[in-house]
C-alpha positions in Angstrom: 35.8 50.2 72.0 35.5 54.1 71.2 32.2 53.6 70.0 31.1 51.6 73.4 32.3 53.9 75.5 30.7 57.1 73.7 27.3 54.8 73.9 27.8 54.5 77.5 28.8 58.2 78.3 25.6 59.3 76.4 23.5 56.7 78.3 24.9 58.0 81.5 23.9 61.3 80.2 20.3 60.3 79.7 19.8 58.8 83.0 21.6 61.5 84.5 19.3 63.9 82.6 16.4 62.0 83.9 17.4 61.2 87.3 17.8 65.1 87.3 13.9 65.6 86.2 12.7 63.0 88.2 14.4 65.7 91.3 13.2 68.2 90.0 10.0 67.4 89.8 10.0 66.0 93.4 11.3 69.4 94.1 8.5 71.2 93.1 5.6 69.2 93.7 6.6 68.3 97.2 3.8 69.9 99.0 1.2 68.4 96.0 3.1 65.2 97.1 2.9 65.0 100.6 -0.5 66.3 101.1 -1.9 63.2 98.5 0.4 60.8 100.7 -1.3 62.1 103.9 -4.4 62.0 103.2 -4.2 58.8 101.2 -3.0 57.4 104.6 -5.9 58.8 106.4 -8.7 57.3 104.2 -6.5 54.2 104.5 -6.5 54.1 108.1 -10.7 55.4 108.4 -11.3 52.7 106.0 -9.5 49.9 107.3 -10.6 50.8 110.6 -13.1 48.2 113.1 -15.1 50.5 114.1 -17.4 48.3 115.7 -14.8 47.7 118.4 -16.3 50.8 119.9 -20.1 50.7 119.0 -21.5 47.6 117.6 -25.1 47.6 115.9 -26.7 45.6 113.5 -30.2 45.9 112.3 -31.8 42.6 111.8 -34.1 43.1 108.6 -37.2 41.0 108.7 -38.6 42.2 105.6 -38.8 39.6 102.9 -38.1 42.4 100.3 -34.7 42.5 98.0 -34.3 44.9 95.2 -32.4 43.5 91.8 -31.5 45.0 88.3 -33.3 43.7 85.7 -33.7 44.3 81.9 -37.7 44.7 80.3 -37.4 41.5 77.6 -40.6 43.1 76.5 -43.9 44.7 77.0 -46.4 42.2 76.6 -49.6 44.8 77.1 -50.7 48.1 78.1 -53.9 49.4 79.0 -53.0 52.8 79.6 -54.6 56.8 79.0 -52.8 60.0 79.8 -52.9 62.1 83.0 -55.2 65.0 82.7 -53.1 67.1 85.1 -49.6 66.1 83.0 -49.9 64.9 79.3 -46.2 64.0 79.3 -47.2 61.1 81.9 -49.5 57.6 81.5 -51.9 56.1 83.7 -52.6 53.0 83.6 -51.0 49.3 83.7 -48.1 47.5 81.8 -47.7 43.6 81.7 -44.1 43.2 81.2 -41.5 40.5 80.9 -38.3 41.1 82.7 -34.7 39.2 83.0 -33.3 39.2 86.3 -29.5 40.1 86.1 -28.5 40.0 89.5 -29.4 38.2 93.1 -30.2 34.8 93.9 -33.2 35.0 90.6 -29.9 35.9 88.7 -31.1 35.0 84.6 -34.7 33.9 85.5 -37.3 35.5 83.3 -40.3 36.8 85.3 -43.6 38.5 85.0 -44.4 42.1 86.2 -48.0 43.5 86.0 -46.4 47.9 86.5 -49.4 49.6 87.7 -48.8 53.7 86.5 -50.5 56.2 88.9 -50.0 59.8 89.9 -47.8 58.8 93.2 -45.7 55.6 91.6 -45.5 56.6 87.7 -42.6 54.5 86.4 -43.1 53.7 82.7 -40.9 51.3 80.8 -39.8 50.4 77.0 -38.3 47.1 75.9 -34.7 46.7 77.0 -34.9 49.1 79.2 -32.7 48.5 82.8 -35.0 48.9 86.0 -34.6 48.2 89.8 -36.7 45.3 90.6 -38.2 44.8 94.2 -38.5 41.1 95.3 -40.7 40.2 97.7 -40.2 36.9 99.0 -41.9 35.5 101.2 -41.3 31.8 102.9 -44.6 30.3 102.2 -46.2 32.5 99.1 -45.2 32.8 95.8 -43.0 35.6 94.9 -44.1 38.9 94.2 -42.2 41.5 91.8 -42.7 44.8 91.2 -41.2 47.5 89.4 -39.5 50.1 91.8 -37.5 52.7 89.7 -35.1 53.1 87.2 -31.6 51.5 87.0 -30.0 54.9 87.2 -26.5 53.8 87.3 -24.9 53.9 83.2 -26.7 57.5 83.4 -25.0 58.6 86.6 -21.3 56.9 85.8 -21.5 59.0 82.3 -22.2 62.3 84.3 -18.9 61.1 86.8 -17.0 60.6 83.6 -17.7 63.7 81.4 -17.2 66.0 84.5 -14.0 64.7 85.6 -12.9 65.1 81.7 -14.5 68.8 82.1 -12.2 69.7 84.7 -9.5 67.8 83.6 -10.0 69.7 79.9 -10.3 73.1 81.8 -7.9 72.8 84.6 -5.3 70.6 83.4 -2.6 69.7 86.1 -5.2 72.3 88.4 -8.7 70.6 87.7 -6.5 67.3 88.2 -6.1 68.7 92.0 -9.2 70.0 91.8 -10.9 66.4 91.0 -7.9 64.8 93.9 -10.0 67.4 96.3 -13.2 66.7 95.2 -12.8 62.9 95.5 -11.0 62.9 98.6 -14.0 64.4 100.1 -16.4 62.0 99.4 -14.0 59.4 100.8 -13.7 60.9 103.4 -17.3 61.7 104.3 -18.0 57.3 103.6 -15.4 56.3 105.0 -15.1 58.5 108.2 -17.6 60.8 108.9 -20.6 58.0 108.3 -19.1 55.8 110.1 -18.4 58.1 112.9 -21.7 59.4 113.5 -23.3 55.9 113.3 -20.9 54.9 116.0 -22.2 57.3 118.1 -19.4 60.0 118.1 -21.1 63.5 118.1 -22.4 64.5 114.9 -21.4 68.1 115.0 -17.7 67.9 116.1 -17.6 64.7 113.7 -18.8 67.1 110.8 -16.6 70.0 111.6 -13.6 67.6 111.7 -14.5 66.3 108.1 -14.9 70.2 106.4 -11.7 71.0 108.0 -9.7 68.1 106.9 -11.6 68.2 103.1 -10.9 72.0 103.0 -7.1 71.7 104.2 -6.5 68.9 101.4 -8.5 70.5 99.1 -6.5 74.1 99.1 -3.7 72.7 99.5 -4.1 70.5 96.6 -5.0 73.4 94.6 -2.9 76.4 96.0 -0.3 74.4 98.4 1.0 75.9 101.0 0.8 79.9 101.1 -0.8 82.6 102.3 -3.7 82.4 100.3 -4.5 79.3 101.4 -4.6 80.0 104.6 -6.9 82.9 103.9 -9.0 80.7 101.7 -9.5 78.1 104.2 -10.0 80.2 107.0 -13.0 82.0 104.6 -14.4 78.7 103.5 -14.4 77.9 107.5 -15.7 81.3 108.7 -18.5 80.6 106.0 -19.6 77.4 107.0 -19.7 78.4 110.7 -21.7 81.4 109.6 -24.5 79.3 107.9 -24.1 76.7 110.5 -25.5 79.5 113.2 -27.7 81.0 111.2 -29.3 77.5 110.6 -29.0 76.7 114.8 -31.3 79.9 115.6 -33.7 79.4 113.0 -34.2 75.8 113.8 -34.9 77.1 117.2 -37.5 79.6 115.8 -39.2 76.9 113.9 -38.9 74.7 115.8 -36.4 71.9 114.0 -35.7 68.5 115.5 -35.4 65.8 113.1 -36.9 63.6 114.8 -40.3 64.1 112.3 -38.1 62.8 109.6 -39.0 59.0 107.6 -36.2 57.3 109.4 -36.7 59.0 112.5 -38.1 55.4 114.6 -35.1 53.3 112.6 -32.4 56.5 114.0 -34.0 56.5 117.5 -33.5 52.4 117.9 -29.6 53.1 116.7 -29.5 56.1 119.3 -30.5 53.7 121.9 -27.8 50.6 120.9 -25.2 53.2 120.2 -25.5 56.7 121.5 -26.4 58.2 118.1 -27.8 61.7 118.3 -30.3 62.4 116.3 -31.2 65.6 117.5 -27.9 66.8 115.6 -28.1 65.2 112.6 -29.7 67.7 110.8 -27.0 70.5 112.2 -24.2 68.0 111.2 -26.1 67.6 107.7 -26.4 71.2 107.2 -22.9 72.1 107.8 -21.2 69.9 105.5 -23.8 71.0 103.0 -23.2 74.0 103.4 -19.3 73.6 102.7 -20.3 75.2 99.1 -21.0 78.2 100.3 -18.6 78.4 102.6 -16.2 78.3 99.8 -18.2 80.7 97.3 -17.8 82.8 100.8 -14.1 82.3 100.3 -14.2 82.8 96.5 -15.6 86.4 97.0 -12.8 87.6 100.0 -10.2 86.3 97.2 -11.9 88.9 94.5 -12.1 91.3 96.8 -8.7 91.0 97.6 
């Protein structure tokens, strides 16, 4: 009985003890906390959002065109010489075999005749993973032709070693760090995108999204003090700085975006939902510019 009841006092203990940490913890992190739980809500609600309850549009593709990943089974010939102006590159033709790995061709094996030349120069080894484009049409035969490289192992491994960086460098900071990092990029998908394509002005659409990325971002990092209030106020001041230095010179030069590739496909969306295009290329400047606004803010911090 002795022996029960001293396992139970020390297990009371323990849970006490942990219970206690688990406050703790709470305690200290509550501003980390609450800022995660905010914004997590806010993606939430932008994501699950129907925005087409304000602005419907929908493009109706008539091109018979897909693009596919497929893997090079092998390269069957090559008639090729090297470019006089770049001996790094080929010129020339491949006749390739290629497996399909995704779409409705999904396992076929097809041929590719990959013509190499100084404007479309993608050149290909066995097993290799390219991006297939599929044209076809209802009453001809399909056509396929290689269109880049598949790009995305490359690009994941790039995601992966620089979130381990920062998490190597920063610990429980580059962690916060990587929170901000990716809580910006959600939110520019999953609101500001969607925004601006539903017509709401691109400008106060973009300033909305640095504030809200740089308030969870600091606050992540910093939480809530006076030198994050001075740091987000610098990042701001930044951005608005290279937002009107970029507004007079694109008066001087005379800057529209309207001469842009997808300037016919943006002015058909402008007329079906109120999409300015004229202030696309302010809104896409600003939130670029969100780097230097907080290099801006790096420097007042030193200098402080």
């Amino acid at each position: 009985m002795k022996e029960t009841e001293r396992k139970d006092k020390t297990t009371g203990k323990t849970d006490e003890k942990a219970g206690g940490h688990l406050v703790l913890f709470v305690r200290r992190n509550a501003v980390y906390i609450a800022v995660f739980l905010i914004g997590a809500a806010f993606l939430l609600a932008a994501g699950s959002f129907d925005w087409d309850r304000i602005n419907s549009y929908t493009m109706y593709n008539n091109d018979s065109r897909t693009f596919v990943r497929g893997r090079v089974v092998s390269v069957d010939n090559e008639r090729l010489e090297t470019d006089p102006y770049d001996h790094s590159r080929y010129l020339g033709e491949q006749e390739l075999t290629v497996l399909i790995l995704d779409g409705e061709q999904k396992g076929d094996k097809v041929s590719i005749d990959n013509y190499l030349s100084q404007t479309h120069n993608i050149y290909v080894n066995a097993n290799q993973k390219i991006i297939v484009c599929a044209d076809m049409p209802e009453e001809a035969a399909p056509y396929y032709t290689v269109f880049n490289y598949d790009r995305c192992l490359p690009l994941g491994i790039l995601v992966v070693v620089f979130a381990a960086v920062m998490l190597f460098v920063g610990k429980g900071k580059g962690l916060r760090a990587l929170a901000g990092v990716v809580f910006t990029l959600l939110l520019v998908v999953l609101f500001m995108v969607q925004a601006i394509y539903h017509g709401f002005p691109p400008v106060i659409v973009s300033i909305l999204t640095i504030l809200t990325g740089t308030a969870v971002s600091l606050l992540l990092l910093n939480g809530c003090s006076r030198r994050t209030a001075v740091s987000a106020l610098s990042t701001v001041l930044g951005v608005a700085v290279t937002g009107i230095i970029f507004y007079i010179s694109s008066k001087l030069l005379h800057l529209t975006g309207f001469n842009s590739d997808n300037a016919e496909e943006l002015l058909v969306i402008q007329g079906a939902t109120g999409l300015s295009v004229r202030s696309l290329l302010i809104a896409g400047v600003l939130v670029s510019s969100l780097g230097a606004g907080c290099v801006f803010a790096k420097s007042r911090k030193n200098k402080q």
